[in-house]
N, C-alpha and C positions, 0 to 999 in steps of 0.2 A: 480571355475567359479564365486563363489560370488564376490569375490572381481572386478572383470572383470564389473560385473552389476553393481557395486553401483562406478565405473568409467564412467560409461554411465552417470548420473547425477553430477559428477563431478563439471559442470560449475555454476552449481543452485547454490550447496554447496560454489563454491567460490564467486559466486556472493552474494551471503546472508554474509558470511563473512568477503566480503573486504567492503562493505559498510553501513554503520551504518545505525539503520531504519530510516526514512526520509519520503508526501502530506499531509497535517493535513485538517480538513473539519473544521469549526469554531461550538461552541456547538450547536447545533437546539435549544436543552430545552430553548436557550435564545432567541429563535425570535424575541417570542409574549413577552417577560420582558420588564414592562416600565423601562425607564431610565436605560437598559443595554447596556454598553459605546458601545461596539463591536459589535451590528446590524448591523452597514454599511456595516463590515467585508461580512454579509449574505445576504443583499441586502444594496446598496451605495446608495437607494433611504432615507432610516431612517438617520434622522438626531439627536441630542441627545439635550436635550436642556438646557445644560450647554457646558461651554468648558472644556475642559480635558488635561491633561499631563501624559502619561503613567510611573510607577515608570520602570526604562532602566531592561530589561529583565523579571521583571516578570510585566509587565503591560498586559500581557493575556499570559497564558503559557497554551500551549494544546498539550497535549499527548494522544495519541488513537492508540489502536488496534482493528481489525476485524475479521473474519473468521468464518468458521463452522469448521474449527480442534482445536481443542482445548486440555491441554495440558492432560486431562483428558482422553485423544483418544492415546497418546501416553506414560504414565508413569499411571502403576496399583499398588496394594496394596497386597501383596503377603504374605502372614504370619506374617503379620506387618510389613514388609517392602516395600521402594515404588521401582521397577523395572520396567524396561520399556516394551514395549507391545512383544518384540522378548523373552522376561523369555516366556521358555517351558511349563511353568504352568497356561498362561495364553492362554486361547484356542482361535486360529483359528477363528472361531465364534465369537467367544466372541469382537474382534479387527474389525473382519470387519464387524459386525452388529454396532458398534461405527461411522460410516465413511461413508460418502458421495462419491457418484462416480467419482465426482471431488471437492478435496478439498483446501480450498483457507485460508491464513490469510496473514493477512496484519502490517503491525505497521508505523503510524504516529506523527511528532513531527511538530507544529509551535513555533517560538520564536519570538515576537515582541517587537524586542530591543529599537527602539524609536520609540514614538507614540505620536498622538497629535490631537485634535479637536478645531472646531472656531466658530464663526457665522462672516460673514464678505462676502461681496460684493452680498449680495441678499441671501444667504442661507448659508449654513453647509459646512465645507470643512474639510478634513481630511488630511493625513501625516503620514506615516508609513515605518517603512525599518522593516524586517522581513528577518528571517532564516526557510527555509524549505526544508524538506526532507521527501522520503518515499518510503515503501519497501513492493513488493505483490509478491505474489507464488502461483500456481496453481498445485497440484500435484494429478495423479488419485490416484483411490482404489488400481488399480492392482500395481503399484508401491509397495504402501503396503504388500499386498497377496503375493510377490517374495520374499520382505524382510521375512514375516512371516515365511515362508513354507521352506524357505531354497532348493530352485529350485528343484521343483517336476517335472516329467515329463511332463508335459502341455505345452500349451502355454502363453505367457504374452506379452501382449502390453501395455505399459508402453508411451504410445505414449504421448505429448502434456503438458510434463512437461515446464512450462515456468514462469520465474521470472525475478523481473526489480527491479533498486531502480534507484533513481532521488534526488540529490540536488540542492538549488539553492536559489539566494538571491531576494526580490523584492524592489524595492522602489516605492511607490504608493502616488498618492495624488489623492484624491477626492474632488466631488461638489456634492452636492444636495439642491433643491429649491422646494418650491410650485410652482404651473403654474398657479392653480385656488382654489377654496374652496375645489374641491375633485380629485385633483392629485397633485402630487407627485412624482420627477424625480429626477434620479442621473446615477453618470456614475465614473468609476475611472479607471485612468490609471497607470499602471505599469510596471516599467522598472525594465526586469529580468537582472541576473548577473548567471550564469551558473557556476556549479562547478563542478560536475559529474552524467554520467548517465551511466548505464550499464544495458543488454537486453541481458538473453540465454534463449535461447529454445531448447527445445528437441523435435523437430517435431516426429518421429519415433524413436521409439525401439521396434522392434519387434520381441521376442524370442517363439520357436518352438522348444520345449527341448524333443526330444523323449530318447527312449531306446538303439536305433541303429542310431540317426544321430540327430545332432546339426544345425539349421538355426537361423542364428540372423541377424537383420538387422538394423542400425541406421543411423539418419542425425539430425547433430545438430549444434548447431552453437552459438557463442559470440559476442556481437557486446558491444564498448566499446567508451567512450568519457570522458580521465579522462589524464588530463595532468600531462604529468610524468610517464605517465603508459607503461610498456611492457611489454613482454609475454617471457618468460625463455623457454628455448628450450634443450630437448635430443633427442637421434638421435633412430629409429627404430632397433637394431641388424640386423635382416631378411630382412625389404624393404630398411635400410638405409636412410628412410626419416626421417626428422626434426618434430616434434610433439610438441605442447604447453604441457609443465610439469609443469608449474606454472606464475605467476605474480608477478611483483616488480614493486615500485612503488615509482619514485623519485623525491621525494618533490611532490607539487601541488599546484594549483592557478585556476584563471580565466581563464577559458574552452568555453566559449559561452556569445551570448547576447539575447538578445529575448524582448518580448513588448507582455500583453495582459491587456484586458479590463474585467473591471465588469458594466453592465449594469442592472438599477431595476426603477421599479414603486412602488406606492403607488397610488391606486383606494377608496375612502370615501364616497361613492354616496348620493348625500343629499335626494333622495329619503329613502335612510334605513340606516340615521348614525349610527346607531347600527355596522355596518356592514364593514370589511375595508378588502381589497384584494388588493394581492401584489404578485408580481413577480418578479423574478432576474435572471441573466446568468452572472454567476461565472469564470474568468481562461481562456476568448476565446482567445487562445492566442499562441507563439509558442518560441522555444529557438532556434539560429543556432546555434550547437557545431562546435568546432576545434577537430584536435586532436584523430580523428577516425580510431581504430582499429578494426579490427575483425579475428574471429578464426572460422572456421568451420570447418566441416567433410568433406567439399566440394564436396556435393553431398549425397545419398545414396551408404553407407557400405555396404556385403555383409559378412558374414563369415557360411563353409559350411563344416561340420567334416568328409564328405565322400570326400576332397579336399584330404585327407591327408590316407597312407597307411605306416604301419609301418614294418620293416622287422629286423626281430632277429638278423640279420647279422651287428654285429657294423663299418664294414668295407666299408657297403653297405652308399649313399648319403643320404638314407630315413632310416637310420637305429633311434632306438627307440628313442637315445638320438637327433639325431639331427632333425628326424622328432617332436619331442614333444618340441623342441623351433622352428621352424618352426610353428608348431601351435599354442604355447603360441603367438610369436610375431604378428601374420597374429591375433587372437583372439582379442590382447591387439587394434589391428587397428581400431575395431568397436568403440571405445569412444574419438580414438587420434584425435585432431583439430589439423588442418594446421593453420600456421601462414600467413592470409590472405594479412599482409601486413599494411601501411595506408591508411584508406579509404578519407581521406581528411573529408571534413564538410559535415553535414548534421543536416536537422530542423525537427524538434520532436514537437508533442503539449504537453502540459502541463496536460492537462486535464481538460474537464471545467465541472458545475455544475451547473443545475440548479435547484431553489427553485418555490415554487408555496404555496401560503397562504393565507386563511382565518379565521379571527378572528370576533366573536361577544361577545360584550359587553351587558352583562345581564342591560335592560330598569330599573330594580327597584333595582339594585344593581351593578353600574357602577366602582365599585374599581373590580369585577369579568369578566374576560377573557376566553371563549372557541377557540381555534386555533386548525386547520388543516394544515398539513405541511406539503408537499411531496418534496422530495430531491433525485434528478436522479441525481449519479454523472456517464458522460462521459466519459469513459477509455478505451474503447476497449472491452478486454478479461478481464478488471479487471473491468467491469463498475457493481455498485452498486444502488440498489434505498432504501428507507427508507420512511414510511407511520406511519406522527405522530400527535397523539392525546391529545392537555394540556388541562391545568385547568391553569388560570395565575390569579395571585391575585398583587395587590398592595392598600394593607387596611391604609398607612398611606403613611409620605411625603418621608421617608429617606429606606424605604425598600419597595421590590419587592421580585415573588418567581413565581417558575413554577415549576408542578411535570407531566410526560406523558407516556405515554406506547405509545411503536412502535412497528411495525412489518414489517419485509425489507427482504434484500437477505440474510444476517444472523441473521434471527430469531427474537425472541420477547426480547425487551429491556423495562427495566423502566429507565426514568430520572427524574431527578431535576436540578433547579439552585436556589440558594439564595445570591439577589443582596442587598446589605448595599449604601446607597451612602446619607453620611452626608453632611454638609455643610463642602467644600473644601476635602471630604475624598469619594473614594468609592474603596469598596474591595468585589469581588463575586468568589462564588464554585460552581460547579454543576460536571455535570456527564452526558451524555447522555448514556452510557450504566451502570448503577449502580453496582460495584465490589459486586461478590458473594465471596467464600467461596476460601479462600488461601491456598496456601503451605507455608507449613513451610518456605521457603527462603522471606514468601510474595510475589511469582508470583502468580496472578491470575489463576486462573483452567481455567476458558473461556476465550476464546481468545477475546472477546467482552469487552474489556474495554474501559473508557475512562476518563482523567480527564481534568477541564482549571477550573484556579486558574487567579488572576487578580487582581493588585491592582493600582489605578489611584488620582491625585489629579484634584480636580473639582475648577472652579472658573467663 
């Protein structure tokens, strides 16, 4: 029976697998950072005030992961050794006091392969092609609690597993200008290049395991936009229908188009210069894919173990042997998806984000910065917010720093950034969620990481 259940999630599984993680968010700890190149990236109102040339790939490299599962939640320490949370020695309890009712992580890459900043025709203008991808899951407890227990007689709904990953290219140029002494406008446009997205869900699974009879029920489904892709196909024994058994994937390319904007202010009020507030809306924007396939259950499954009666007589139609693949194949039907065909095109948003900030400048020590920063990103079932608190210092001409603690949908973070920017040279680190304590391989334990490394020449 187990292995029937963990076909039920099947699609998660390949979806996480066929596409590498992939939405990056740009650091926060660098909002409030004077002279950090990449602001605009967080609101295209900030202008920089030198021009810049990004060094080709790593002129902002951002890698980040998210979640409340963490890997601490799934791999324990066992008599000195590390085993994962199904070792029998690791109790019940113990695994699901770890874990959240619904558990989410996520992992994001940006890569800003060419980059460039100006002052030219009244303000700030920017130029950027970038690489982006990214990858979110949602899985319950009880998912968990099936795997643990090894199907007790209870029930489990394992309802509402769903997972997405997204690539795709941008090219963006921006403007930003003063309009007076205490505003501050910008806006940037981007033209997306689409390369793959893929979306399963597992709406229902719902298993009723008693003593004397079996009820399960699923619906779930794949929805896919990846050129070159198809679905591999075996045939049912019992109903003789066709069932997705796998994915092949030949060759790939340009998938879609799409266009979104980044739109931000900057407010200075000369009643309280002290004082500066700013706002941005990140990513409003959408991709059309080609190339759309999808696979579902096509509907709600039904599978019911008093369907089925066995009789000792091998000669008999319902005898043991052929009633008992009779029910393996009818059982295996509850996670098989139909090959639904092409779906032709269809448009997807991207996801947008927005920021909201205030910074005050300490009157008798103006090289010191205090900022507020709230950051609601947009995604649906994956939508995220973060509430963050700095201290931002820039005590001379060639260096800047930010260090802040947050608190969001997953949890309490510290950050930093330390930005260097010499004459002709500028190179910054930070972290918005600062690495704790590793495994041995060096993965992080919490799923809350994050790193952007950056280096640029100034002129």
């Amino acid at each position: 029976m187990k292995k029937y259940i963990n076909r039920l999630i099947a699609p998660t599984a390949l979806l996480i697998s066929t596409i590498n993680p992939a939405l990056a968010q740009q650091t926060l700890s660098g909002y409030f950072v004077e002279d950090y190149t990449y602001r605009f990236q967080m609101n295209p109102a900030m202008g920089n005030s030198m021009n810049f040339v990004g060094m080709p790939a790593l002129a902002n490299m951002n890698i980040a992961m998210n979640g409340n599962l963490h890997l601490t939640d799934i791999l324990y320490n066992v008599n000195g050794k590390t085993t994962t949370f199904l070792n029998p020695e690791v109790s019940t309890k113990q695994v699901l006091s770890n874990l959240s009712n619904v558990n989410r992580i996520g992992a994001d890459i940006k890569l800003n392969i060419l980059t460039g900043g100006f002052h030219a025709w009244g303000g700030y203008n920017t130029v950027a092609i970038s690489a982006r991808t990214a990858i979110d899951a949602k899985l319950p407890k009880s998912l968990f609690a099936m795997l643990k227990e090894g199907i007790e007689n209870k029930e489990y709904n394992i309802s509402n597993v769903n997972a997405r990953a997204i690539a795709y290219a941008e090219l963006a140029f921006g403007h930003s200008r003063e309009l007076n002494d205490e505003w501050r406008i910008g806006a940037t446009m981007k033209f997306l290049i689409g390369g793959a997205r893929m979306d399963a869900q597992l709406h229902n699974a719902n298993l009723v395991l008693g003593t004397d009879n079996w009820t399960i029920t699923s619906n779930g489904q794949i929805n896919a936009n990846v050129k070159g892709l198809n679905y591999e196909l075996s045939t049912n024994k019992t109903t003789g229908k066709e069932y997705v058994s796998g994915m092949k994937l030949d060759g790939t390319g340009v998938n879609g188009f799409g266009i979104a904007f980044d739109l931000g202010a900057v407010f200075n009020p000369d009643f309280m210069p002290e004082l500066t507030l700013s706002a941005s809306l990140l990513d409003l924007g959408f991709i059309g894919w080609s190339n759309g396939l999808n696979a579902s259950t096509d509907g709600e499954h039904t599978f019911n173990s008093d369907d089925y009666i066995f009789n000792v007589d091998d000669k008999k139609p319902n005898s043991f042997k052929n009633e008992w693949q009779n029910m393996s194949d009818n059982l295996a039907t509850i996670y098989q998806l139909n090959d639904m065909g092409n779906t032709g095109s269809r448009t997807s948003g991207v996801g947008a984000t927005f920021n909201i900030g205030a910074e005050y400048r300490l009157p008798v020590y103006d090289k010191l910065t205090f900022g507020l920063l709230n950051t609601t990103r947009i995604a649906g079932i994956y939508s995220w917010t973060d509430f963050r608190l700095s201290a931002n210092i820039a005590p001379c001409d060639i260096f800047s720093a930010s260090a802040n603690i947050a608190e969001g949908t997953f949890g309490f973070s510290f950050g930093w950034l330390a930005n260097l920017h010499l004459k002709g040279f500028n190179m910054f680190l930070g972290m918005d969620h600062t690495l704790g304590k590793l495994a041995k391989q060096g993965v992080p334990l919490s799923s809350n990481a994050q790193a952007n490394i950056g280096i640029n020449f100034l002129f």
